[in-house]
N, C-alpha and C positions, 0 to 999 in steps of 0.2 A: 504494500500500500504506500502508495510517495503523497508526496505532503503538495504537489502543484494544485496549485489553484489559476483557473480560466482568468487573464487579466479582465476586468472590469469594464462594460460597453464606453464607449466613448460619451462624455458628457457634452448638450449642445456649448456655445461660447457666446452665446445671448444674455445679458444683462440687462436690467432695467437699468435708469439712474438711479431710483433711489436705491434700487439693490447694490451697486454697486459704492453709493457713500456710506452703506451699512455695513459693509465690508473691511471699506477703508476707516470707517471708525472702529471697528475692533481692532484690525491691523493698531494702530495707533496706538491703542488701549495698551494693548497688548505689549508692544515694544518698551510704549514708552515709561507706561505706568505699573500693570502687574509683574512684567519681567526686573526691573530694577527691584521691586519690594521684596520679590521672594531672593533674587540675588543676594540683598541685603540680611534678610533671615537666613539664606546657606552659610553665608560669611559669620556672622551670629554664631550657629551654631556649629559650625567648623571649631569657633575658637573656644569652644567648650572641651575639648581632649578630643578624647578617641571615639573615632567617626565609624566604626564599625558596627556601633550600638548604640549609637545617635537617632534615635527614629524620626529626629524635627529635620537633620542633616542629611537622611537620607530620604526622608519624604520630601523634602525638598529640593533634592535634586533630579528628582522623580516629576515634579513639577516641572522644573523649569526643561528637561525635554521635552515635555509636552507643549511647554509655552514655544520653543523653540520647533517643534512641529505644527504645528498651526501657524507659526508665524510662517515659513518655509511654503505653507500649502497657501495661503492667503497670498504672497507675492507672487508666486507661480501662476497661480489661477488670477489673479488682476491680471496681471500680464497677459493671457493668453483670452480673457473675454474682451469681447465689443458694447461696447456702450450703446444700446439704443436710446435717445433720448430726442425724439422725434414720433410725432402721431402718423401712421399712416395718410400716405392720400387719399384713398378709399377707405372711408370709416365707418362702410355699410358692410364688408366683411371682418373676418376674422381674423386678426393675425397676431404676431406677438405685443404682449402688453395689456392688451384688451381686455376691457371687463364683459364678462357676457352669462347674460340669464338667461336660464334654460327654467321650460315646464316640461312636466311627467303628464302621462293621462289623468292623471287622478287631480293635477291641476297643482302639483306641488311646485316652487321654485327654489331655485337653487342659483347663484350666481359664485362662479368665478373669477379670476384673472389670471390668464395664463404668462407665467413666466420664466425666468432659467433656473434650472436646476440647483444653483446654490442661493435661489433664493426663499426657498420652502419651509427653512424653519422659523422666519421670522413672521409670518402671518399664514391662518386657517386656513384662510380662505384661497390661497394661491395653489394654483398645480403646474408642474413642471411642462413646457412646450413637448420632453420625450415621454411624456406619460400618454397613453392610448386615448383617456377621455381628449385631452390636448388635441392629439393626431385626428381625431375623429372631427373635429370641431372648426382644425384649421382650414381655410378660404372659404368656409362656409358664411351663407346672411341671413339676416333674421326673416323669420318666417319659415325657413328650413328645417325639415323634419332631419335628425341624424339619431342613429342607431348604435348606443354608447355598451361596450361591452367592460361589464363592470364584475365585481365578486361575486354578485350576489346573481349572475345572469346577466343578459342583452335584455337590453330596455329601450326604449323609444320617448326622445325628448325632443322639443320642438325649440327653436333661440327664437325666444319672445325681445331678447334686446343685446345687442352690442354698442359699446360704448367705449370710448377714448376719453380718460381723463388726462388735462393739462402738464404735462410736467414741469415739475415744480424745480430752475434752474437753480 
């Protein structure tokens, strides 16, 4: 039994703006503020003796690769996404950024906004552009009937609305 693991699909390089200043403010956070403090605490307790049985010196150096891993994945991935920060010209379909409210038969609604993949944990309500509801949904206009394969089964939803809100420079 080998230990290989399938490298991971490729992530889109789509950003919103503001996903993208959400980013850069951790970045920031990160470097400039948590990483000096816990530095400060390894230092601390380094100069306590013997670091072998130090559990604040070595949970803390345990931190700060982590901080230093994140930090690493945050530059990397700034770098390599695109900034959209512009409304489509056609704002009668679907595309990235867009808010869009879908109904169920039963008359239920549901509204999204689709956007890039690293931008999914900071609000509910967002879903990734490579996720299937996404796929399903993009260059479509409102009034269109689409057929969303979800967990729970294929369901049929109709986009009661698409919308572009302003971004905020």
């Amino acid at each position: 039994m080998s230990r290989y693991r399938p490298p991971a699909p490729l992530k889109s390089n789509y950003i919103t703006y503001e996903g993208s200043q959400i980013l850069l403010a951790e970045l920031k956070y990160l470097w400039k503020e948590k990483r000096p403090a816990v530095t400060e605490s390894v230092r601390e307790a380094a100069a306590q003796g013997d670091r072998s049985e130090n559990a604040e010196y070595i949970y803390g150096k345990k931190q700060l690769r982590e901080i230093d891993r994140r930090v690493r994945y945050l530059e990397k991935r700034l770098d390599h996404c695109k900034v959209v920060d512009r409304i489509p010209d056609d704002q009668s379909k679907v595309f990235f950024g867009a808010w869009v409210t879908l109904e169920d038969e039963a008359g239920q609604q549901e509204c999204f906004r689709i956007v890039g993949p690293d931008e999914l944990d900071h609000q509910a309500d967002y879903i990734s552009m490579d996720s299937p509801v996404a796929k399903a949904l993009l260059k479509k206009e409102e009034g269109d009937e689409v057929t969303i394969r979800r967990a729970q089964g294929e369901k049929l939803y109709f986009i009661e609305r698409v919308e572009y809100r302003p971004v905020n420079l």
